[in-house]
Each structure stands twice: as structure tokens, then as C-alpha cells.
N, C-alpha and C positions, 0 to 999 in steps of 0.2 A: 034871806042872806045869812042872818045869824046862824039859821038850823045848813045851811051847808058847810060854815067854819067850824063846826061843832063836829058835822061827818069827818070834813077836810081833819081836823085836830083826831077826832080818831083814830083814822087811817093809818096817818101817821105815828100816831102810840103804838097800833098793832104792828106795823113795819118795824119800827126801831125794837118793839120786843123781841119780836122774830130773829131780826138780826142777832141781838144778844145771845137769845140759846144757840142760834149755827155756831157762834163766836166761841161763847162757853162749850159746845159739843167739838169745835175742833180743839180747842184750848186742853179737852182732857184727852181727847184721842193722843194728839202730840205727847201730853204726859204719860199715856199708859204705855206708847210706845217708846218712847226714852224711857222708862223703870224698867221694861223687858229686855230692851236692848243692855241695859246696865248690866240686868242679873244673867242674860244667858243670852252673850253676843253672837256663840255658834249658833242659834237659830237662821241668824241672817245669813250667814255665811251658808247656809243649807239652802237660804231663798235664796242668793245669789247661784249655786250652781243649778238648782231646777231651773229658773228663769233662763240659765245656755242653755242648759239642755231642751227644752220646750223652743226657742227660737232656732237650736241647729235640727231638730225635728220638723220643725216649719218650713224649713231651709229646706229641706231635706223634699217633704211635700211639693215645694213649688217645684224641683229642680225635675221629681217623677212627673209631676205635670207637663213640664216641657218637653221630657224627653216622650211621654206621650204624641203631646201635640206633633212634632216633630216625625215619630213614625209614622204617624197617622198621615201627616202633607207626605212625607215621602211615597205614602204605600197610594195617593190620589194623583201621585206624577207619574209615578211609574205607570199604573192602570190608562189614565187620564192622557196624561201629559207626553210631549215627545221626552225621545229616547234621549237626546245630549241634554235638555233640561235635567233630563232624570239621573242624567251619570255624574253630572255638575253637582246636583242636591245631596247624592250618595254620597259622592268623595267629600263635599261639607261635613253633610252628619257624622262620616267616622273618624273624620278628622278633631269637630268640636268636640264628640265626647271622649275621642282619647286624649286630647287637650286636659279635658277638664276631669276626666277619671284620675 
């Protein structure tokens, strides 16, 4: 029983060390990023417009995918599908993306 409170108590030490460097490793990351932000704020402001810019990109990605997806079902109703399903799905499509154009 002794020799397992002795592992148990170790265990314990190596955890609570561990902890400390994550602790101490965020603790200076936070500092090295507050000194830089101090001495040269336009950095961020540069991460700030990449960051829209990469998300209206992304945006941009999904919206070609749709409009993929979308000719692709139109061009399987047409071939596929009846003719007033198909004239139904067309006047949709031209309508959504000159909507959305």
C-alpha cells in the first residue's frame, strides 16, 4: 500500500509540473504577443484583413460549389426528369442566382 502512495504522490508531482510549464508557456506566449502588438499594432490589422479576405474566399468556394451542385441537378432533370419539373427547376435557378448575383 505504501509503494502505491508513493506512485499515487508521484503522479501527482509529474502532473502538477506539467501543468506549470503549459501555464508558464501560455503565460509568455500572451507576453510575447502583448510586446509585439505594443511595438507594431499594424501587424494585426494586416491579420485582420487576410483573415476577410481567406473567409470571403471560402465564401466564395462554397457559393461555386452550389452553383455546381445546382447545374449539375438541373442538367439530371432535364435529361431524367419530366419536362414541367424541369421548367419549374430552370426558372428557380435563374431566378436564385440573379437574386443572389
Amino acid at each position: 500500500m505504501a509503494v502505491l502512495g508513493k506512485e499515487a504522490a508521484a503522479a501527482l508531482a509529474a502532473v502538477e509540473s506539467q501543468q506549470q510549464r503549459v501555464t508558464l508557456q501560455r503565460l509568455f506566449y500572451l507576453y510575447c504577443l502583448l510586446h509585439s502588438f505594443i511595438s507594431c499594432p499594424w501587424q494585426f490589422v494586416s491579420l485582420k484583413v487576410e483573415a476577410e479576405k481567406l473567409f470571403h474566399l471560402r465564401l466564395a468556394a462554397i457559393l461555386d460549389d452550389v452553383e455546381a451542385e445546382v447545374e449539375f441537378s438541373l442538367f439530371t432533370l432535364i435529361v431524367m426528369g419530366s419536362c414541367e419539373n424541369s421548367l419549374a427547376f430552370l426558372f428557380f435557378y435563374v431566378f436564385f442566382f440573379a437574386y443572389v448575383l
